[in-house]
NUKE-265355 format. One line per 2 residues: number of its first residue (from 1); their letters; for each residue x, y, z of C-alpha. Coordinates in steps of 0.5 Angstrom, whole numbers. Example, Ala and Ser with C-alpha at 12.3 -4.5 7.8 and 13.67 -1.06 7.14 Angstrom:
BEGIN
1> AS> 25 -9 16  27 -2 14
END
This chain:
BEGIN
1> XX> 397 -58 36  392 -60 41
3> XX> 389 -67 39  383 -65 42
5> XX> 382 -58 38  375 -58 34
7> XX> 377 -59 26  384 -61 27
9> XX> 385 -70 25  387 -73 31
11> XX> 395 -75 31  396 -83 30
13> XX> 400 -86 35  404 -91 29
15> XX> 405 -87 22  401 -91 16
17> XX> 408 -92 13  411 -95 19
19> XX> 404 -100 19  405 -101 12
21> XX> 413 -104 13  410 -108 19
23> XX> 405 -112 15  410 -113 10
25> XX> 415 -116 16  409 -119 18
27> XX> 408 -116 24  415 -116 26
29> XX> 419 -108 27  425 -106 30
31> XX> 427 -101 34  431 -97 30
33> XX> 425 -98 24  420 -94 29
35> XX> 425 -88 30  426 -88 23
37> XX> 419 -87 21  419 -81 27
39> XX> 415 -85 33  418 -82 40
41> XX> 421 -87 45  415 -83 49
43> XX> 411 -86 44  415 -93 43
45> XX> 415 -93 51  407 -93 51
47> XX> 406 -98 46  409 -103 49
49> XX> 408 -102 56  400 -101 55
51> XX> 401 -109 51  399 -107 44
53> XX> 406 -109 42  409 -114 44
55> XX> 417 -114 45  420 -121 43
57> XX> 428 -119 44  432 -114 46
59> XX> 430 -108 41  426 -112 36
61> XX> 418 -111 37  412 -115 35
63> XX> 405 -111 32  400 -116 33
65> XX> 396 -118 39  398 -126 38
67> XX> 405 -130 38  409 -129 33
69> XX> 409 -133 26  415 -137 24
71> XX> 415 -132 18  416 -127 24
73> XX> 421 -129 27  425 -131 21
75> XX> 424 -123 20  426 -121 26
77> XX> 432 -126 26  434 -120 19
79> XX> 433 -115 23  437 -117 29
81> XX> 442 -120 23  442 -112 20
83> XX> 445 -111 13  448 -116 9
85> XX> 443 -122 13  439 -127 10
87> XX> 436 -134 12  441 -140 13
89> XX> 440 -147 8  435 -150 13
91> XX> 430 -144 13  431 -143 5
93> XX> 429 -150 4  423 -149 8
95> XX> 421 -142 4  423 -146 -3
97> XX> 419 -153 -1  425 -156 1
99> XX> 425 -157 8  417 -159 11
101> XX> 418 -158 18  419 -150 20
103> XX> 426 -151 23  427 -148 30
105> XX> 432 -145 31  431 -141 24
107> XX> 439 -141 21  441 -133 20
109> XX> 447 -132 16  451 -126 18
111> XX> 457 -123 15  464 -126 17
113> XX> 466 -119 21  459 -119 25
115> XX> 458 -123 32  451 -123 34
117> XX> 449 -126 40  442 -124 42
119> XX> 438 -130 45  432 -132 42
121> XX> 429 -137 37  435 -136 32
123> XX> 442 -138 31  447 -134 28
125> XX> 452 -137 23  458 -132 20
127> XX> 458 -133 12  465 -133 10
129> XX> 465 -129 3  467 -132 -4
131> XX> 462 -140 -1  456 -138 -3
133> XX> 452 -133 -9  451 -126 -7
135> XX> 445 -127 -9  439 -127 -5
137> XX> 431 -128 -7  425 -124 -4
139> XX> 424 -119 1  425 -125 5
141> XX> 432 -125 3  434 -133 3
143> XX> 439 -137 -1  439 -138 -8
145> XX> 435 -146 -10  443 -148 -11
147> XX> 446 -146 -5  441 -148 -1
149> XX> 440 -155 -4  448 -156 -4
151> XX> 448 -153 3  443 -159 5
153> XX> 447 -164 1  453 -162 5
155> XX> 449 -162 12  446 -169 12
157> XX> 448 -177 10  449 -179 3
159> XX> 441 -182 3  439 -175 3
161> XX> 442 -172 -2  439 -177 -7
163> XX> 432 -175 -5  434 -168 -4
165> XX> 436 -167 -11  431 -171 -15
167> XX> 426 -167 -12  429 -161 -13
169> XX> 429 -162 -20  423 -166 -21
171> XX> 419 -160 -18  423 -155 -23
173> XX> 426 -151 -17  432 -152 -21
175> XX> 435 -157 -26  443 -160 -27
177> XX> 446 -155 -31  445 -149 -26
179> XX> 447 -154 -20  453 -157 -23
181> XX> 455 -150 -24  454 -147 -18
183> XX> 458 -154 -15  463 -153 -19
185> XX> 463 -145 -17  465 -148 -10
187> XX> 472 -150 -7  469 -154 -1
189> XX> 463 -159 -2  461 -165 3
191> XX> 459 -171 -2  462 -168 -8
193> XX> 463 -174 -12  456 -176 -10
195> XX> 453 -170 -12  457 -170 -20
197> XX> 455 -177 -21  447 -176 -18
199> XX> 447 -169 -23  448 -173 -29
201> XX> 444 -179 -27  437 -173 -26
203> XX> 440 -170 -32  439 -177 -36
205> XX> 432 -177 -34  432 -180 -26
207> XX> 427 -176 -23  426 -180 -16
209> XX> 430 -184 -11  427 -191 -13
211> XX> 429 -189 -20  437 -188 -18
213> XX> 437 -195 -14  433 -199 -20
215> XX> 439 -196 -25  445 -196 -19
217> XX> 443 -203 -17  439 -207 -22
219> XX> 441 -204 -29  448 -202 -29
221> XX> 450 -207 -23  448 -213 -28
223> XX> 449 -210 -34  442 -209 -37
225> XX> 442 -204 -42  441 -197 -42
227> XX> 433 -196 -40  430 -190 -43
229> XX> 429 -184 -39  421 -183 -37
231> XX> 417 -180 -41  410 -182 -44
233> XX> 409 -186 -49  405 -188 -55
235> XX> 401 -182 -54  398 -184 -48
237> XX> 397 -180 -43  402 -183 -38
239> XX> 410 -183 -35  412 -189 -34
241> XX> 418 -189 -29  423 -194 -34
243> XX> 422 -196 -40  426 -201 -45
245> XX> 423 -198 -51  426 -202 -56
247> XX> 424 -208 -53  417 -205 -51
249> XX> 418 -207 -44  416 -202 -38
251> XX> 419 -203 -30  414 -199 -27
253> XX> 416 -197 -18  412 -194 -13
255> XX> 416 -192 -7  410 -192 -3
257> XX> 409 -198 2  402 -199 -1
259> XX> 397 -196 -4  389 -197 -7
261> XX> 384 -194 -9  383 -188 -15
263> XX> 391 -189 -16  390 -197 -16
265> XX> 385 -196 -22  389 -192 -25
267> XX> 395 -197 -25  391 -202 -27
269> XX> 389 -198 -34  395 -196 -35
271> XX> 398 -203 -35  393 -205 -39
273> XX> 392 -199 -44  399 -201 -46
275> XX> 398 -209 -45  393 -208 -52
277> XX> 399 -206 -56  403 -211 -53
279> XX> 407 -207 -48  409 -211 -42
281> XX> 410 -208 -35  414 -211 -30
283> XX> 412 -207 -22  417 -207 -16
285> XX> 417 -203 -9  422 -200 -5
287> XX> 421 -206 -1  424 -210 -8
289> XX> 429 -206 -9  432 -206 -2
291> XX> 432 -213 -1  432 -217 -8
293> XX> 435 -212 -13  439 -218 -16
295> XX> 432 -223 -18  430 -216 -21
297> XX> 435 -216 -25  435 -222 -27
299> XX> 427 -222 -28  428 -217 -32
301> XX> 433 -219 -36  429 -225 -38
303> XX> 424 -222 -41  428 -217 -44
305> XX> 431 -223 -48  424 -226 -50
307> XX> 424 -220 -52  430 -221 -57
309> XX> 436 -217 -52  442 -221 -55
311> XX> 446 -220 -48  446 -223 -43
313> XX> 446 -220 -35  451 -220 -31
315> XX> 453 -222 -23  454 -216 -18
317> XX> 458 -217 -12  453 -218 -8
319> XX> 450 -225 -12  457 -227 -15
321> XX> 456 -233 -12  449 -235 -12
323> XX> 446 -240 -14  443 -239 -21
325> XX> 436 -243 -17  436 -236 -12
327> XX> 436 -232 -17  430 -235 -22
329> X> 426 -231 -16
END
């Protein structure tokens, strides 16, 4: 029909259906898609060559009269991948908040039998079977919380796994149990013994970095009794970070090298909400932890025994040979 005969609609260039499967990949379609959804290569052809699409690789086009987002791309990289794709550990821990930076190159798994080498912002890794879950999340595909957080634990140093998990947990993206099992499912895993030791320490009530370097390096390290996990407290409305309850002593850490303000006040009124039930808190940082863990220990210590602890702290490698005048602090 002639588009221009009276009464009759005029034809769209671009299906409804095919406009819709773009907003959801976020303006991003490829090839095959359009001629699937019954646009001509005449009509491709025009689209692009007119500018109001936008090629972005070899048979993979932009809908948007603008760069693409990284979420595009991400798409786009799917695309390229075809069936059985889904974004790597770096871009799933970038969707599940893990990641903060948008990594560039965006990590696209493929299947071990496909080799993709189109040029682009995109790095294509062949997934062996059997490594990871066959489940991927959202119409984005992505990796599983537990993979994703066990790939990163695998790629990075030893001081970024303890971060990783613990925010991983504390954020309620995942718990021990389902990580520990999906370690487990694993024959290879970078850092394993770290991670199955971490696991039980976040499954005991660790929550942060500073919180795993005060139990490893000042509790168990000089032998002080096993604190409580944290939780709040005497109904009042706050966590507090370590806590000797039977002795009603708290430790309380801030890894933050300073702080002030509303956050101060309230640290200030916690403090003293628990000073008039005679509760006493001890405070440290992340600079405490690093360069004195023995004074530390030994503080704390002292006033676990005015409190009525009947042992005593012992010396780690690090202060065996101190003289006791260095650790009074």
């Amino acid at each position: 029909m002639d588009q221009h005969t009276p009464g009759v609609k005029p034809r769209q260039a671009v299906p409804e259906s095919l406009q819709q499967l773009a907003n959801l990949q976020s303006g991003i379609v490829s090839r095959e898609q359009v001629l699937g959804h019954g646009v001509s290569r005449h009509v491709l052809g025009r689209l692009v060559d007119s500018g109001a699409w936008q090629p972005v690789a070899r048979s993979l086009y932009s809908t948007l009269p603008v760069t693409p987002s990284w979420t595009g791309l991400a798409w786009g990289g799917l695309l390229l991948g075809r069936t059985g794709s889904r974004l790597g550990p770096r871009a799933s821990g970038h969707l599940h908040g893990l990641v903060e930076e948008a990594p560039y190159p965006i990590d696209i798994l493929v299947p071990a039998d496909r080799v993709i080498r189109t040029p682009g912002p995109w790095q294509f890794q062949r997934e062996s079977p059997g490594m990871r879950s066959v489940r991927t999340l959202g119409a984005l595909s992505h990796l599983t919380v537990e993979d994703t957080v066990l790939d990163l634990s695998g790629q990075g140093p030893e001081a970024e796994v303890v971060g990783l998990i613990t925010r991983a947990v504390s954020q309620r993206l995942t718990d021990p149990v389902r990580l520990r099992r999906a370690l487990q499912a694993r024959a290879r895993q970078r850092h394993r013994e770290l991670l199955a030791d971490l696991l039980g320490d976040v499954a005991g009530g660790v929550e942060s970095p500073i919180e795993l370097r005060y139990l490893k390096e000042v509790e168990r390290a000089h032998s002080l009794p096993r604190s409580n996990p944290q939780r709040s407290r005497l109904g009042l409305p706050y966590r507090s970070d370590v806590g000797y309850d039977a002795f009603q002593v708290l430790v309380e850490l801030d890894g933050r090298r300073w702080h002030g303000g509303e956050q101060r006040f309230r640290d200030l009124d916690r403090d003293n909400r628990f000073a008039f039930v005679d509760w006493l808190t001890l405070r440290y940082g992340w600079y405490d932890l690093v360069t004195r863990p023995c004074i530390i220990a030994y503080q704390v210590a002292e006033v676990l025994i005015r409190r009525g602890w009947a042992g005593l702290p012992t010396r780690c490698s690090r202060c065996l040979g101190a003289p006791d005048l260095d650790l009074a602090g």
